[in-house]
Backbone bond lengths (Angstrom), bond angles and torsions (degrees), N, CA, C in turn:
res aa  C-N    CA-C-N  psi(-1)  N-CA   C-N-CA  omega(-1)  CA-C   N-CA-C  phi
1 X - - - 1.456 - - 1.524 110.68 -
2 X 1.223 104.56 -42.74 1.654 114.35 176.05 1.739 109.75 -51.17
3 X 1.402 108.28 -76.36 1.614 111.65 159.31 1.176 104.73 -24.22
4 X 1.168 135.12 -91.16 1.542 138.37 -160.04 1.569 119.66 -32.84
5 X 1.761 109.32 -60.25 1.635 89.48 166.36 1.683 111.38 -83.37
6 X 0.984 134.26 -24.68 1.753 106.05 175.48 1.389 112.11 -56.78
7 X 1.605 122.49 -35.99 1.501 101.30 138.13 1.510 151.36 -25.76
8 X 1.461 110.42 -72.23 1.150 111.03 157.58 1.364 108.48 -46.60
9 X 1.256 148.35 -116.97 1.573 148.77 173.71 1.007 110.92 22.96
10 X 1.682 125.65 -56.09 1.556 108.69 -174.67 1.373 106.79 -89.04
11 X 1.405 138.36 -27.04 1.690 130.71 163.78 1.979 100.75 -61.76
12 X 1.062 141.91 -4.35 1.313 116.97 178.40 1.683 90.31 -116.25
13 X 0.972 131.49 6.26 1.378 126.61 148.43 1.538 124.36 -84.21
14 X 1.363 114.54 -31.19 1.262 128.80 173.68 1.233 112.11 -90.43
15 X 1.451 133.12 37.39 1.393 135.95 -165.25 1.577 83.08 -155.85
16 X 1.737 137.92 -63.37 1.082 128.31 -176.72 1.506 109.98 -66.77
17 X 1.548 133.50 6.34 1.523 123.88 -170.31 1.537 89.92 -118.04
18 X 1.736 122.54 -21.43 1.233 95.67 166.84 1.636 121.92 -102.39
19 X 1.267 110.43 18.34 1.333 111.54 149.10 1.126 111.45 -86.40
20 X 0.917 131.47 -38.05 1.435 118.88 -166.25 1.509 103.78 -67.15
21 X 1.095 113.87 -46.63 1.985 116.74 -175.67 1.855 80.20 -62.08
22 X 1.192 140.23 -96.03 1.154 131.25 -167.23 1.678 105.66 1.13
23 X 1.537 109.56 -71.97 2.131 98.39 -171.77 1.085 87.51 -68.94
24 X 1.399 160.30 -34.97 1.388 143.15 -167.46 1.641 98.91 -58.97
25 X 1.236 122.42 -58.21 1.388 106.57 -162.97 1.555 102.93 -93.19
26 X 1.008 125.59 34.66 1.722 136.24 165.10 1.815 108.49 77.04
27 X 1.255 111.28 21.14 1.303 120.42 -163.20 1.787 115.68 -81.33
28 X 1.615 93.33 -37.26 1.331 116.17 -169.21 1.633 116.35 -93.78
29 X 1.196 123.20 167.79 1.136 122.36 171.75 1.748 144.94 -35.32
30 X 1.548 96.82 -27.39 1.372 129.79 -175.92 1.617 118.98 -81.49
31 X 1.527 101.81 -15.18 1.539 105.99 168.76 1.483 127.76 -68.73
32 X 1.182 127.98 126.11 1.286 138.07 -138.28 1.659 99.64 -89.76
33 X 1.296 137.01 133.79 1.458 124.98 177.94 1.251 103.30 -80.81
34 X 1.215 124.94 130.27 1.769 134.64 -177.97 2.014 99.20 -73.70
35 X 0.876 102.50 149.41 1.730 92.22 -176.37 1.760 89.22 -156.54
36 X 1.271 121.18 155.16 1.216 136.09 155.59 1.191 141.14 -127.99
37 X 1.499 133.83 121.23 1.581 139.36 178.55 1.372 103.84 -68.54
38 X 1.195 111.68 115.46 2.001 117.20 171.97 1.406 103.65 -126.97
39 X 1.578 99.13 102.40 1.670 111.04 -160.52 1.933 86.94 -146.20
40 X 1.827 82.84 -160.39 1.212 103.10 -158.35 1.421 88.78 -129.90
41 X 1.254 94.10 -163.10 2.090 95.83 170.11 1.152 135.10 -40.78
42 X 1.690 107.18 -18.09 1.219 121.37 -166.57 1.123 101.76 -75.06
43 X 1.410 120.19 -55.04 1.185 121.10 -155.28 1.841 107.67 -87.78
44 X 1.677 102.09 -29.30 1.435 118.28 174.46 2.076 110.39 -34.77
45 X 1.839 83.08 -57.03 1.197 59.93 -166.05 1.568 104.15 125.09
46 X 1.057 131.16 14.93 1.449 160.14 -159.19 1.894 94.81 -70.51
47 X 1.231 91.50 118.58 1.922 102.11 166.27 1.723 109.50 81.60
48 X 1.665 129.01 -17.32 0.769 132.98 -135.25 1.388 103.25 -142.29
49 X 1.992 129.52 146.68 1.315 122.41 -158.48 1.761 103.48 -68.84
50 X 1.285 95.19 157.45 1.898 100.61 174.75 1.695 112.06 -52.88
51 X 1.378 114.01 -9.06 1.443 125.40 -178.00 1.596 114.09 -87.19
52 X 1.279 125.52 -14.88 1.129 128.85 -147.44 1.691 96.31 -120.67
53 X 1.076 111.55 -15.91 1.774 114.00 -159.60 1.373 97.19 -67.98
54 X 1.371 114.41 173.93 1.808 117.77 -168.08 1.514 95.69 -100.72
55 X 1.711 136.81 -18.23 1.633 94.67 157.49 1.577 121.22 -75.20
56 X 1.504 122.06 -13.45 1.308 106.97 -173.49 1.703 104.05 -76.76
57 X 1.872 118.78 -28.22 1.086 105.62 -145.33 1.685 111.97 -96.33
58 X 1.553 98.16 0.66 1.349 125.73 165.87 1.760 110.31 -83.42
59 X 1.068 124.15 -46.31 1.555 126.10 170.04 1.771 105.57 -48.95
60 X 1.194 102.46 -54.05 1.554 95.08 -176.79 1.756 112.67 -75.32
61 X 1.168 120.20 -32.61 1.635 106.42 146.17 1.273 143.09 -95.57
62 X 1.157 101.86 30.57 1.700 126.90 154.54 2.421 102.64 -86.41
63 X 1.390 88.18 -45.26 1.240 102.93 -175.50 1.630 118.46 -56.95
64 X 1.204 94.06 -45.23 1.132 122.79 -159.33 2.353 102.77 -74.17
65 X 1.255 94.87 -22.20 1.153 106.09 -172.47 1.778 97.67 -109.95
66 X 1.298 132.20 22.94 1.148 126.67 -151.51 1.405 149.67 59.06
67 X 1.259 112.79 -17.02 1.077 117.44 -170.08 1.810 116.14 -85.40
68 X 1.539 127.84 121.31 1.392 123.64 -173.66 1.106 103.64 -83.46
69 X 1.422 118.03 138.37 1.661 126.04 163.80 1.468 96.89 -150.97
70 X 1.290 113.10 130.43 1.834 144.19 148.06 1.438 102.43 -48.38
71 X 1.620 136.43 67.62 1.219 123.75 166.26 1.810 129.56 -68.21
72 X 1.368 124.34 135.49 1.561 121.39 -179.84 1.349 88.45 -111.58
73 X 1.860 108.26 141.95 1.564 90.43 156.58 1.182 85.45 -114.10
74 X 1.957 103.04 146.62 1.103 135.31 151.79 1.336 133.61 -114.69
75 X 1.720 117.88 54.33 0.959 131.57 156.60 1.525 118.12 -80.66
76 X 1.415 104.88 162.37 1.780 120.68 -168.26 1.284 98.40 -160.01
77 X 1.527 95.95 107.44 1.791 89.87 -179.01 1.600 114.44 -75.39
78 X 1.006 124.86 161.67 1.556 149.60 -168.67 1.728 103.73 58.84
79 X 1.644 109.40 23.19 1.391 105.09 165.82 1.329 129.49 -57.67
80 X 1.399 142.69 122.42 1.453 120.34 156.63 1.361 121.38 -70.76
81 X 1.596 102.19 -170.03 1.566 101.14 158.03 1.355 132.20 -48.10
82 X 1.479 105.12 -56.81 1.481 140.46 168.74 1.589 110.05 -43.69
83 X 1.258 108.64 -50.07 1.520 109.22 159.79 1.267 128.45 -68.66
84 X 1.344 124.73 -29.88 1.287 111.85 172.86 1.732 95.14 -96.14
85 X 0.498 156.72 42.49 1.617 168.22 131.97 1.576 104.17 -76.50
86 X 1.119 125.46 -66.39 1.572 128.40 169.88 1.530 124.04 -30.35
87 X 1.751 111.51 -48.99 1.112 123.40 -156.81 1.562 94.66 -128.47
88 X 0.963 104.06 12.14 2.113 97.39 160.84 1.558 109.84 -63.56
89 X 1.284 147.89 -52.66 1.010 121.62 -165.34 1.835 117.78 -64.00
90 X 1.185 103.26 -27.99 1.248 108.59 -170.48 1.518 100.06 -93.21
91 X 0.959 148.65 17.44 1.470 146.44 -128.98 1.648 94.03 -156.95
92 X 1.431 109.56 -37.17 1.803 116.24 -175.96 1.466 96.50 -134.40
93 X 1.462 97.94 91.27 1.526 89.06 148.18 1.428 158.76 -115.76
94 X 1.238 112.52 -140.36 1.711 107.38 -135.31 1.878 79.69 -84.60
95 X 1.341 100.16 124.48 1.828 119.33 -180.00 0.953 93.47 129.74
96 X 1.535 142.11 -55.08 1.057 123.95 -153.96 1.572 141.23 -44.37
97 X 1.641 136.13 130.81 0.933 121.94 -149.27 2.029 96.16 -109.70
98 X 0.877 127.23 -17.58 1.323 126.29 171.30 1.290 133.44 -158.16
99 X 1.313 135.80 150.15 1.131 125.58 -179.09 1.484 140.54 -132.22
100 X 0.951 139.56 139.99 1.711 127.78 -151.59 1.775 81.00 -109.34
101 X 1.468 105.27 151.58 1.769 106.63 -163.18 1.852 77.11 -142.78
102 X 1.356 105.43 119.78 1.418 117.21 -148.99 1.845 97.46 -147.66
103 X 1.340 111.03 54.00 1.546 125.31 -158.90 1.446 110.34 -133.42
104 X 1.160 135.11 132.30 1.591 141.45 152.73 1.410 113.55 143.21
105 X 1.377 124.96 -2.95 1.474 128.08 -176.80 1.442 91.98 -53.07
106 X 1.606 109.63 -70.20 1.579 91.49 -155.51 1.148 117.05 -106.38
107 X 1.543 120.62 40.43 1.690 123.01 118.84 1.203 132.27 -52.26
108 X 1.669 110.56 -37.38 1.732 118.78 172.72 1.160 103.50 -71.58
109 X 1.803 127.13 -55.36 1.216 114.31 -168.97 2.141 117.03 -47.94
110 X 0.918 89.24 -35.16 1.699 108.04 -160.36 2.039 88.78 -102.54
111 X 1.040 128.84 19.59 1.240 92.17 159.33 1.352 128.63 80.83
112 X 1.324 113.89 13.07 1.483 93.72 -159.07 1.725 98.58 -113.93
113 X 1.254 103.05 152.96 1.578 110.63 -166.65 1.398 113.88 -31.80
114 X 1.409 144.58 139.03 1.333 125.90 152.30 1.348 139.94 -51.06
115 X 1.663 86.84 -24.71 1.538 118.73 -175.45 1.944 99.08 -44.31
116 X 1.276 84.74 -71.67 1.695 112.71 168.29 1.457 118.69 -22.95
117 X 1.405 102.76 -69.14 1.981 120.12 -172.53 1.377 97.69 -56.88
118 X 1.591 106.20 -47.69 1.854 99.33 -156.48 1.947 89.60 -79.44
119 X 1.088 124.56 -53.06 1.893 111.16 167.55 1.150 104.53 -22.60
120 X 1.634 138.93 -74.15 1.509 126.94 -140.48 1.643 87.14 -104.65
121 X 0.851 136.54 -1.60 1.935 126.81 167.52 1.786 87.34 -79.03
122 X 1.243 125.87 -63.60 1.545 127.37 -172.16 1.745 107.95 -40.52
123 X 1.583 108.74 -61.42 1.352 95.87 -179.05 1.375 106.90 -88.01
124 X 1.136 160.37 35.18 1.669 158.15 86.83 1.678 93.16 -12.22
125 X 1.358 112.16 -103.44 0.683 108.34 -179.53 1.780 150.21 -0.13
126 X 1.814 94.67 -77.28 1.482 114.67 166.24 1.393 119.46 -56.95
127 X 1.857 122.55 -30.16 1.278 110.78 170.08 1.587 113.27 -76.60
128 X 1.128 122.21 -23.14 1.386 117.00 161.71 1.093 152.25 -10.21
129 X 1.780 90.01 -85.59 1.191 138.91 168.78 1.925 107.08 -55.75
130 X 1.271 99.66 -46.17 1.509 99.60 -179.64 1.337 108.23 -62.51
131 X 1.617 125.34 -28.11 1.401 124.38 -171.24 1.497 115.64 -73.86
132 X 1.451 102.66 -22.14 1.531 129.84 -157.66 1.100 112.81 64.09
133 X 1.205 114.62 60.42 1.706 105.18 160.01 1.799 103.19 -137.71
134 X 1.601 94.88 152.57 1.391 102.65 -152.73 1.409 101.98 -72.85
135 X 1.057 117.96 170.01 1.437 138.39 -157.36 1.891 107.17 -124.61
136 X 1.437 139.26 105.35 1.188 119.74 142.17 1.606 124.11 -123.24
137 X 1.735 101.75 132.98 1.383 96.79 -153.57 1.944 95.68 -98.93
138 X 1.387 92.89 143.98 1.697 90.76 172.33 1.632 112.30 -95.43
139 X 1.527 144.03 129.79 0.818 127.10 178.53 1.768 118.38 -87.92
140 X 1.240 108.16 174.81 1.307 106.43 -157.83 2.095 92.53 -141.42
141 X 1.512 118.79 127.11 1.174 123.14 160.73 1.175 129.94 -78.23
142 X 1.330 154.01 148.63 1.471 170.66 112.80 1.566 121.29 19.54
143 X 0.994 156.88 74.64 1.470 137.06 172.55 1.614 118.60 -33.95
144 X 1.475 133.11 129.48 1.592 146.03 -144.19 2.132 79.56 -69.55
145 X 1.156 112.15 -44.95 1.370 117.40 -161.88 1.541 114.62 -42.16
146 X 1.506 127.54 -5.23 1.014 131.37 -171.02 1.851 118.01 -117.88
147 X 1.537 96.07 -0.36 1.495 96.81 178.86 1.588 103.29 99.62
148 X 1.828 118.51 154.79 0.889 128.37 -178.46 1.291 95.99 -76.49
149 X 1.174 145.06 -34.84 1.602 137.10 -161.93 1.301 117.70 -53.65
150 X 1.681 99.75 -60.26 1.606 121.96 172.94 1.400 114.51 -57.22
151 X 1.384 114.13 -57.95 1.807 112.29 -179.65 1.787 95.12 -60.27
152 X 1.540 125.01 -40.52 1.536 103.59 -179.44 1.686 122.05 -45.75
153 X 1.661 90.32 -44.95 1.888 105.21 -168.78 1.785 116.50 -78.79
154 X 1.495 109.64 0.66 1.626 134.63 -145.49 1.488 78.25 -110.73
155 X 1.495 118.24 -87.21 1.482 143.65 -157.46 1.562 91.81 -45.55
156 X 1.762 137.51 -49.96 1.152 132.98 -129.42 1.586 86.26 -95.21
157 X 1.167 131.06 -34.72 1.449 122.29 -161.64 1.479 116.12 -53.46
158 X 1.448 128.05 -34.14 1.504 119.23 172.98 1.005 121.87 -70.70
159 X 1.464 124.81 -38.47 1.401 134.31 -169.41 1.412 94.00 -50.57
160 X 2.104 115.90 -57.29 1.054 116.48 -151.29 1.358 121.34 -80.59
161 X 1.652 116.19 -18.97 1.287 127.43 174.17 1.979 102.45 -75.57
162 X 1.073 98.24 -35.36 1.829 98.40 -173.34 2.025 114.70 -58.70
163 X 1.456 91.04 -25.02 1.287 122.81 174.20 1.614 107.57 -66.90
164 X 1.452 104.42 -78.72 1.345 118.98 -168.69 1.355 97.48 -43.28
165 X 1.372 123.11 -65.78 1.678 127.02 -132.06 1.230 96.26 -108.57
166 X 1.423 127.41 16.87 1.610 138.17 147.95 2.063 104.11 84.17
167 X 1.609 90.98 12.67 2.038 89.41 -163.75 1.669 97.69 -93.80
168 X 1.112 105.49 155.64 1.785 119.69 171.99 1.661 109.19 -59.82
169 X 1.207 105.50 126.69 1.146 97.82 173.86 1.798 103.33 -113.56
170 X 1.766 107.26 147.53 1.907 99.16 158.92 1.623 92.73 -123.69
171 X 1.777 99.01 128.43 1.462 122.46 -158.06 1.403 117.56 -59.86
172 X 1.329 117.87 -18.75 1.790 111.81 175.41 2.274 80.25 -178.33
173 X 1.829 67.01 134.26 1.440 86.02 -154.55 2.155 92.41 -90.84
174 X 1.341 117.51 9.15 1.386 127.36 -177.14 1.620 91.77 -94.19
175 X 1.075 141.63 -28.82 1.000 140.70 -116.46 1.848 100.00 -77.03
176 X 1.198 125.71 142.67 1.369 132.83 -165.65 2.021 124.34 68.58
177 X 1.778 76.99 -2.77 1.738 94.13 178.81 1.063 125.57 -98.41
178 X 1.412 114.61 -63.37 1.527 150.71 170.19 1.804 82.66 -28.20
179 X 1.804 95.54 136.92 1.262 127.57 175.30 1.372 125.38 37.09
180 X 1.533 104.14 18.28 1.764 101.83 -178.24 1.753 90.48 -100.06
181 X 1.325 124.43 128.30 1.462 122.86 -176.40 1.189 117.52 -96.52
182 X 1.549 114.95 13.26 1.526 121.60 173.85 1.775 88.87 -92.37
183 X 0.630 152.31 -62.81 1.513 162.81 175.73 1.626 119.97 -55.78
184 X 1.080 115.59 -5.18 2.079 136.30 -171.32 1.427 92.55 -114.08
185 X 1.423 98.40 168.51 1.503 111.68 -172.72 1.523 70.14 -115.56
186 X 1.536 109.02 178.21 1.427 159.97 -170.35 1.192 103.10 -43.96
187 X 1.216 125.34 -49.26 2.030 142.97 178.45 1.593 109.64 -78.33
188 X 1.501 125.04 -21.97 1.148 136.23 156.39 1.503 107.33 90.39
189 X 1.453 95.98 12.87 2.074 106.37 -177.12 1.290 102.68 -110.90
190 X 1.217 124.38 -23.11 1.556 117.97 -161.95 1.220 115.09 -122.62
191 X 1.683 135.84 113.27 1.182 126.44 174.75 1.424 139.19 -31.20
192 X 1.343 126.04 156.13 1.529 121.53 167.60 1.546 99.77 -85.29
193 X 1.327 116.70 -177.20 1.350 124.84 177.03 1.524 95.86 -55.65
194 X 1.329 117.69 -60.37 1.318 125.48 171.77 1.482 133.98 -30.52
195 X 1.502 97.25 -35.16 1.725 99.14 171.12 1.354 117.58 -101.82
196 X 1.367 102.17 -21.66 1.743 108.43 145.69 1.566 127.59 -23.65
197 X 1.557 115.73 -87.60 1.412 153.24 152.30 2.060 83.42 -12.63
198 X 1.298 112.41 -75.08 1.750 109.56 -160.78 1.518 100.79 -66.64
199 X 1.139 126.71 -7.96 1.354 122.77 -171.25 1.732 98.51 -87.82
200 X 1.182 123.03 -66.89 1.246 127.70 173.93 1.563 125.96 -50.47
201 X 1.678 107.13 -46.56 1.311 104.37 141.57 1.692 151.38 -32.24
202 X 1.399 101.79 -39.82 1.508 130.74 149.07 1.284 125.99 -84.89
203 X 1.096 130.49 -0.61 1.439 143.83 -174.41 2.225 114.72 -101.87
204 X 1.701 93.25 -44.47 1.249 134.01 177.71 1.300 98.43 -42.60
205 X 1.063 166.26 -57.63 1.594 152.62 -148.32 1.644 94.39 -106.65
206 X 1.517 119.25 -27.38 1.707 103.02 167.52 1.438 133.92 -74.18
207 X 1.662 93.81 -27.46 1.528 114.06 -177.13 1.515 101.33 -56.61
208 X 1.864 115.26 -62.18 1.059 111.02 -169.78 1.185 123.49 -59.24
209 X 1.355 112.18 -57.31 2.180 115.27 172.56 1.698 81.39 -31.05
210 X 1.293 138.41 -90.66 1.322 142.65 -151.15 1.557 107.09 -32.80
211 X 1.219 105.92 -52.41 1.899 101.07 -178.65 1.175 112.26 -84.00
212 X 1.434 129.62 -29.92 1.253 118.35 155.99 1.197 145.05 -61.95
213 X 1.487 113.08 -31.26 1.686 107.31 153.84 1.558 113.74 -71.85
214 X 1.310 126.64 -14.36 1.436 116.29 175.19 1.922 100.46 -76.97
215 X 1.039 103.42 -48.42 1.659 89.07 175.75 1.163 132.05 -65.93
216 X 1.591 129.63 -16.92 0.756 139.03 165.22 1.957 128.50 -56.27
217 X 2.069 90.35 -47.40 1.454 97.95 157.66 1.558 130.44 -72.26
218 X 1.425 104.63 -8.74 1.672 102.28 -178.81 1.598 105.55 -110.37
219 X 1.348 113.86 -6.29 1.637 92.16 148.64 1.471 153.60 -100.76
């Protein structure tokens, strides 16, 4: 009987050490999905401590709900599309398992063709997709200052790319933020930590469906 469990004992030790090497070598459950923010100020983090920005403050309620992810932020404020189109390869790299596409404010602010935004959001996109790593795009609205035409041809491009290229879209990534100035910094475009926090908060039930159907396909 004695033999028998120091038996047992050393196979349930030798069963918890090769799980454990299992998450050690990324095998097991405990491996963290690498994900990346490819934004602009928004997501940078603009006016506000490196603690407060919306990829860190989304990682910790990703965390907070269980779920592990390796967050990078790759925001660049006064980025466009076109700019983060430039610097995607170097900007997402090679592992990466998903990506939040967090681009077009200041194409609207500045005017710049839609024609344009929805081109370099498309090939964002398409190089992506070729890498295989998942795609969720945040959409972004128009400022009124430019006419209904432009905010019509501005507003439609996510819906229609989220469509096309089969990826999740969440429809305007300001959303519960935008123009409330208790919640804006000083310039009235950029959240406080505070409108941060409501953004991710509102963001939070897409993120997860989003990592959960990606985990679902990678196990």
């Amino acid at each position: 009987m004695r033999i028998f469990v120091h038996i047992l004992v050393l196979l349930m030790g030798l069963m918890t050490a090769a799980s454990a090497q299992a998450r050690d070598d990324g095998k097991g459950p405990a491996k963290p999905l690498k994900m990346v923010v490819l934004g602009d100020s928004l997501s940078a983090g603009y006016g506000l401590p490196a603690e407060a920005a919306f990829p860190v403050r989304l990682q910790k309620a990703l965390e907070a709900k269980g779920i592990k992810v390796d967050m990078t932020n790759a925001g660049v404020s006064g980025d466009t599309a076109s700019g983060g189109r430039e610097r995607l390869d170097w900007s997402v790299a090679d592992g990466t398992d998903a990506v939040i596409v967090e681009l077009g404010a200041n194409d609207a602010l500045r005017g710049i063709d839609p024609a344009v935004t929805r081109a370099a959001l498309s090939d964002i996109i398409t190089k992506l997709q070729t890498r295989k790593i998942a795609v969720l795009l945040c959409g972004m609205l128009a400022p009124p200052n430019y006419g209904s035409e432009y905010a019509a041809k501005f507003n439609a491009i996510y819906p229609d790319l989220s469509k096309s290229f089969g990826v999740p879209l969440y429809p305007f990534f300001l959303d519960g933020v935008a123009a409330n100035p208790k919640i804006n910094q000083a310039d009235g475009m950029h959240p406080t930590a505070e409108g941060v926090d409501i953004v991710v908060k509102n963001m939070l039930p897409t993120v997860e469906a989003f990592l959960g159907a990606l985990s679902g396909q990678r196990s």
